[in-house]
Backbone as numpy.savetxt, mean C-alpha at the origin, in Angstrom:
# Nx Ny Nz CAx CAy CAz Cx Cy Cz
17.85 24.89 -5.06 16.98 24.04 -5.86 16.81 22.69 -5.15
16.01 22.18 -5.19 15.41 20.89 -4.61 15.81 19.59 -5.70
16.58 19.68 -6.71 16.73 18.80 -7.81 16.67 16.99 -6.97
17.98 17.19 -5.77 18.02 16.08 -5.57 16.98 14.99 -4.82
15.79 15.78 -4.11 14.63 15.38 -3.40 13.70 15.48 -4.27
13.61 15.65 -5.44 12.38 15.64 -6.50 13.28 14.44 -7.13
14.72 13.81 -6.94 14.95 12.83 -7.59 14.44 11.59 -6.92
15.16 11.91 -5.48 14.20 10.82 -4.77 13.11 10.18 -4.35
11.93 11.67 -4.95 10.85 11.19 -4.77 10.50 10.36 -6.11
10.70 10.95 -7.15 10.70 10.15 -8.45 10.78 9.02 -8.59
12.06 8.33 -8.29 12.22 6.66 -8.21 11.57 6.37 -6.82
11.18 6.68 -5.67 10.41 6.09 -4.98 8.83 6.17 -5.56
8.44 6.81 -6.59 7.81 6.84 -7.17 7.66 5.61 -8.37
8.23 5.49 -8.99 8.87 4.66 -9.52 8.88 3.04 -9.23
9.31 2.82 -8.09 9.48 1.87 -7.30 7.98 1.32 -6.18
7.26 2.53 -6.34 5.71 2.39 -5.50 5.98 2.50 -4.09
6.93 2.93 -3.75 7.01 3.49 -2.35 6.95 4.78 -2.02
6.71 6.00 -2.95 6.60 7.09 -2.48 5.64 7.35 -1.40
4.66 6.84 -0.70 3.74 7.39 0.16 4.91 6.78 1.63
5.82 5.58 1.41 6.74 5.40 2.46 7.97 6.95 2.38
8.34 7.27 1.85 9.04 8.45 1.50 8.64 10.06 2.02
7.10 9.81 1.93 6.66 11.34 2.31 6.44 11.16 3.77
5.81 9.98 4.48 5.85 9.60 5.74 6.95 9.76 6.61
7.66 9.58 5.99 9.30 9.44 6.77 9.82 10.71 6.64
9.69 11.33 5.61 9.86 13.08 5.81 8.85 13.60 6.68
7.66 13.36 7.03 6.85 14.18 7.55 6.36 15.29 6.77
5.96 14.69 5.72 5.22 15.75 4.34 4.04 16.18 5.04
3.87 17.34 5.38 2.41 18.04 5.56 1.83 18.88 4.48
0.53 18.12 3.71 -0.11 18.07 3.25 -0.69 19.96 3.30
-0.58 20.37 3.82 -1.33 21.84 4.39 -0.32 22.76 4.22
0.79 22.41 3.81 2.05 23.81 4.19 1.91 24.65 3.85
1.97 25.87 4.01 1.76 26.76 2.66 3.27 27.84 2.66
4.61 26.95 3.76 5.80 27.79 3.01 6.62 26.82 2.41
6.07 25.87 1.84 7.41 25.04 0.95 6.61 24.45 -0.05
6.85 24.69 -1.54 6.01 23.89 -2.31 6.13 22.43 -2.49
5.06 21.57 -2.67 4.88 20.43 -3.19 6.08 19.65 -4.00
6.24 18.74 -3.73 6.68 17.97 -4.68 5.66 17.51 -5.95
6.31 17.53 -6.96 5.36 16.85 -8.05 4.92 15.51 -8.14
5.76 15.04 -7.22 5.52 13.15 -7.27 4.65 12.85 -6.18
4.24 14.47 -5.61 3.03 13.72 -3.81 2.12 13.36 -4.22
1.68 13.70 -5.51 -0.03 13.08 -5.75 0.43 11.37 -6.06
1.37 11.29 -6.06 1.57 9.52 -6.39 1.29 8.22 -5.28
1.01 8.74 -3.81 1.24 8.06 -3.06 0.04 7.27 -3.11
-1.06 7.77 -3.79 -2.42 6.64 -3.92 -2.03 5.65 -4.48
-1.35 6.45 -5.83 -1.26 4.66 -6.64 -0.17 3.92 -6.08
0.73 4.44 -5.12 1.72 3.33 -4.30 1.02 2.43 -3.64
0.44 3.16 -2.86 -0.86 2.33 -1.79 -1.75 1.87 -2.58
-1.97 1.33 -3.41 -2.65 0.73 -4.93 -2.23 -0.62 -5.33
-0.91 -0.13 -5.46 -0.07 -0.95 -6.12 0.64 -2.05 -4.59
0.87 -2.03 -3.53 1.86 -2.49 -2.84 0.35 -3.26 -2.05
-0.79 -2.60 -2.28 -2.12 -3.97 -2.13 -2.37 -4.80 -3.06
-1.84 -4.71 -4.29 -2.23 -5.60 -5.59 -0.92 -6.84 -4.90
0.62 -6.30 -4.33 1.35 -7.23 -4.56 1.37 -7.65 -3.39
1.10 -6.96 -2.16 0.90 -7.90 -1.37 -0.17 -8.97 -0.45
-1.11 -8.38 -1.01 -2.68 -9.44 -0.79 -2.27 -10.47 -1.24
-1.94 -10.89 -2.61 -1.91 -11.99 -3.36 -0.97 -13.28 -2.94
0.32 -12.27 -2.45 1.64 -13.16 -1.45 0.59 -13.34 -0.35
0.10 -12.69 -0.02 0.01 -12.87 1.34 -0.71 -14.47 1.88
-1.80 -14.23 0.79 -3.18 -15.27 0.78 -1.91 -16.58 0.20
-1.11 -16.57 -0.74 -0.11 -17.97 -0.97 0.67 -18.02 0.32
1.19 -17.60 1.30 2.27 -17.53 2.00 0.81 -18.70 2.85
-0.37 -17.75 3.31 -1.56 -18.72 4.44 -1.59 -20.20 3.94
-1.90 -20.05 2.45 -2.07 -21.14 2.06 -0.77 -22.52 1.88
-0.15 -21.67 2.15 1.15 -22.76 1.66 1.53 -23.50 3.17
1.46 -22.32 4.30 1.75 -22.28 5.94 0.65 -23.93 5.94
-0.56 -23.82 5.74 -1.63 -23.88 6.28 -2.28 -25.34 5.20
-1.25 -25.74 5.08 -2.52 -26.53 3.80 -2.88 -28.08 4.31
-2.54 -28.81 5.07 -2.81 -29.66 5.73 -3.89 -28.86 6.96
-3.82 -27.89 7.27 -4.29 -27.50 8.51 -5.75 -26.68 8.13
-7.15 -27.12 8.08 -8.49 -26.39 7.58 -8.33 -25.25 8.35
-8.31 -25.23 10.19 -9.03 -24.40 10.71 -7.72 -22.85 10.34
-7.14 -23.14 10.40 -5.82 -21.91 9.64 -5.88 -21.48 8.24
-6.93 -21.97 6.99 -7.21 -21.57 6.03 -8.45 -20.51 6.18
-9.22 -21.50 7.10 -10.80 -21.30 7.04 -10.98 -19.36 7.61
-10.07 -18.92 8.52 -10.02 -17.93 9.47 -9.60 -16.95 8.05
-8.61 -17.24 7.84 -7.94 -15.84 6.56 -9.54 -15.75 5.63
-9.80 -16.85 4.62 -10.86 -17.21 3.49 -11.86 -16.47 4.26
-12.42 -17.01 5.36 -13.38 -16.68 5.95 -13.84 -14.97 6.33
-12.73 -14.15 7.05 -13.12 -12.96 6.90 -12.60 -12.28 5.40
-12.42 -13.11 4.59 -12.34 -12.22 3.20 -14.12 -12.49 2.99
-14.65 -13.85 2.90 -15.72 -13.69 2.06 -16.57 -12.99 3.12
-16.46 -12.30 5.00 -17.36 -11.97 5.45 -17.28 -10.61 4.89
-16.04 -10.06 4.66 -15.70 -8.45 4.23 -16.44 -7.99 2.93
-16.77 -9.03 2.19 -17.11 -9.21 0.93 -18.41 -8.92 0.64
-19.00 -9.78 1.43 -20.48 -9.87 1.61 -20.87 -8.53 2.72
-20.26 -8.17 3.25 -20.67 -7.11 4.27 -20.41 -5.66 3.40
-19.84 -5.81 2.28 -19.59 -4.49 1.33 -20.59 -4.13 0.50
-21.29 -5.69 -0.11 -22.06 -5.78 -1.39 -23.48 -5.51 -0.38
-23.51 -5.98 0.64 -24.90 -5.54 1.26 -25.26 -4.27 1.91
-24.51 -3.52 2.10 -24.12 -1.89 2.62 -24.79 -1.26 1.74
């Protein structure tokens, strides 16, 4: 039985690291002699979730580095609003 690797995927599930978990096993997606874990469809919302928490640090960490300094704000800000505008016009 697999009890204890359906545990670990669970709380890395849990924790929003399961898509780090299946990587590091080398989960292939295609197998067709070992079944699935139940927690593999989770790795979207890890990769979901670990962009919600780390964009937000990320942009305070520039800003905090950087706040006397324009041209070190302007570069991060700057390709956000070019990414932005290059999405909405696509």
């Amino acid at each position: 039985m697999r009890l204890a690797e359906y545990a670990g995927d669970a709380l890395a599930s849990a924790l929003y690291a399961v898509n780090f978990r299946l990587a590091a096993a080398g989960t292939d997606y295609l197998a067709q002699n070992s079944p699935p874990s139940p927690f593999q469809h989770f790795w979207s919302l890890a990769v979901e979730e670990q962009f919600y928490l780390v964009w937000p640090l990320l942009l305070l960490l520039t800003w905090r580095v950087a706040r006397g300094r324009r041209g070190l704000v302007a570069v991060p800000l700057g390709s956000c609003a070019w990414g932005r505008s290059w999405r909405v016009s696509s």
